[in-house]
C-alpha positions as a printed NumPy array, in Angstrom:
array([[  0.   ,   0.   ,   0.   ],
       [  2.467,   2.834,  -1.433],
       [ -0.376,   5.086,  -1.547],
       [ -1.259,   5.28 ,   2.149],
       [ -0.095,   8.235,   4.131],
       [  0.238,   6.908,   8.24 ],
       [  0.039,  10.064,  10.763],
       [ -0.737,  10.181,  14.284],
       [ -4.107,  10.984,  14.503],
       [ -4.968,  12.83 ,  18.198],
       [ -8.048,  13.184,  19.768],
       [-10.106,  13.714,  23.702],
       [-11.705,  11.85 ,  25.588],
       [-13.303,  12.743,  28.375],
       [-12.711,  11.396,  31.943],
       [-13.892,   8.152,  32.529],
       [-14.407,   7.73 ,  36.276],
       [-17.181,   9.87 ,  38.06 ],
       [-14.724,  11.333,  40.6  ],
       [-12.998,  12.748,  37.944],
       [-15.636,  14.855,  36.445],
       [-14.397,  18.288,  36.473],
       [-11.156,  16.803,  35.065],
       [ -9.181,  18.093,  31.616],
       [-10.175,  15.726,  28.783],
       [ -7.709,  13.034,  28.465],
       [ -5.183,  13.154,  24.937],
       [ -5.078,  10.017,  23.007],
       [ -2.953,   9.667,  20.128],
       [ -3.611,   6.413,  17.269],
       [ -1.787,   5.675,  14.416],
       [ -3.808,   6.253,  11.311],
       [ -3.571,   6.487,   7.392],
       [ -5.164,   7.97 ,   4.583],
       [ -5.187,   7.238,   0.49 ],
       [ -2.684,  10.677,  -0.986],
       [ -4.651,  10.306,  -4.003],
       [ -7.527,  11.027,  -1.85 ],
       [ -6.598,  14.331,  -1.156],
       [ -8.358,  17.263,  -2.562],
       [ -6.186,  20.227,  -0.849],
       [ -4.508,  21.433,   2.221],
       [ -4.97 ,  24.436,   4.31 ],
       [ -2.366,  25.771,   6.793],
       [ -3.901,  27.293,   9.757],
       [ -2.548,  30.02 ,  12.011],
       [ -1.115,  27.778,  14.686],
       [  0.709,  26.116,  11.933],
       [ -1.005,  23.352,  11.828],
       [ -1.838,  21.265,   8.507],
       [ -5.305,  20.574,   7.443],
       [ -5.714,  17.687,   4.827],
       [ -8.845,  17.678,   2.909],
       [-10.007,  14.699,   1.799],
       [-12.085,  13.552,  -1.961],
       [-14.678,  11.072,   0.287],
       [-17.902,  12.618,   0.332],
       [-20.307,  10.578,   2.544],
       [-23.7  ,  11.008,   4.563],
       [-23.979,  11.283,   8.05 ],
       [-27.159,  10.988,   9.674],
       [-27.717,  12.039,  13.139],
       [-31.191,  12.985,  15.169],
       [-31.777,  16.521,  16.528],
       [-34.313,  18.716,  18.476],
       [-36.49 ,  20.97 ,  16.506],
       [-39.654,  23.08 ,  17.678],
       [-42.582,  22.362,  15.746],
       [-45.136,  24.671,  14.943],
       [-46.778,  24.644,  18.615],
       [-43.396,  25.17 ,  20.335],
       [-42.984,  21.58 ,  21.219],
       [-39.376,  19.668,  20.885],
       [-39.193,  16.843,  19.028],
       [-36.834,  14.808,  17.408],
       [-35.919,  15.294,  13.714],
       [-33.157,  12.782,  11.63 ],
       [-30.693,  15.599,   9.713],
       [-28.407,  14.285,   7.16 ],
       [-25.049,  16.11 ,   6.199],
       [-22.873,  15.654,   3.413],
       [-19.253,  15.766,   4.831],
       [-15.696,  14.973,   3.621],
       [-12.805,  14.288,   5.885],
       [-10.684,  16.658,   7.159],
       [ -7.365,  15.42 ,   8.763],
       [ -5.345,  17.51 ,  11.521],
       [ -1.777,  16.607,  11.41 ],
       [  0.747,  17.351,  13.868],
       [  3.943,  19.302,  13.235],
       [  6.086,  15.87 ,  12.538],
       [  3.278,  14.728,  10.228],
       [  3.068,  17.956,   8.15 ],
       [  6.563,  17.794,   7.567],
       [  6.98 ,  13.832,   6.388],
       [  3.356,  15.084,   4.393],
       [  4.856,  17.767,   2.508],
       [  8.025,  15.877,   1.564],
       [  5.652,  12.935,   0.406],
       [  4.098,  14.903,  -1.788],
       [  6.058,  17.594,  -3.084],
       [  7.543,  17.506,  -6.595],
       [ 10.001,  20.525,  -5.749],
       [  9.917,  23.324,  -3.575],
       [ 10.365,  26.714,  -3.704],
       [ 11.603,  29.467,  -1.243],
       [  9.569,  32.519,  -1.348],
       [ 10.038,  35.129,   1.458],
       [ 11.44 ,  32.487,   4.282],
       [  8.335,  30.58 ,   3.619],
       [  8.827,  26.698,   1.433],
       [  5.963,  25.977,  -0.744],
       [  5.401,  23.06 ,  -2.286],
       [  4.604,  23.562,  -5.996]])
């Protein structure tokens, strides 16, 4: 599977045990992968994290509460259209980017891959 791109994938969980219930949410960290042909673009954001946007549309269905027309709540099925989005961490970006770049550039202090 040369096409597969394996990044830790972090995410929170929140405190198991009931004395613990004002606690911080717990860190976990998995290894993942995704398909690179999968990917549609990436976004940088401000904390310098990557953002890896995926080509996998898919429905997700979940139920919600809406008021009906007397004011009562009741339960409603929604579906979305989504497409994954993948955080990577600073170690990941960097094994990402030299993955997939053809060559890079130096504009301004700043590499871009072309």
């Amino acid at each position: 599977m040369r096409n597969q791109f394996f990044y830790t994938m972090e995410y929170q969980v929140a405190p198991g045990a009931p004395t613990r219930a004002n606690a911080e949410p717990i860190t976990m960290r998995r290894m993942a992968s995704f398909n690179i042909e999968k990917v549609i673009r990436s976004v940088e954001t401000e904390d310098g994290k990557l953002i890896v946007i995926l080509d996998d549309f898919h429905e997700e269905t979940k139920q919600v509460i809406v008021h009906n027309q007397n004011g009562k709540r009741i339960p409603k099925m929604e579906t979305q259209m989504l497409q994954s989005e993948i955080h990577l961490t600073e170690e990941d970006k960097i094994r990402f980017r030299k993955a997939t770049s053809f060559c890079e550039v130096e504009i301004n202090q700043m590499t871009i891959a072309d």
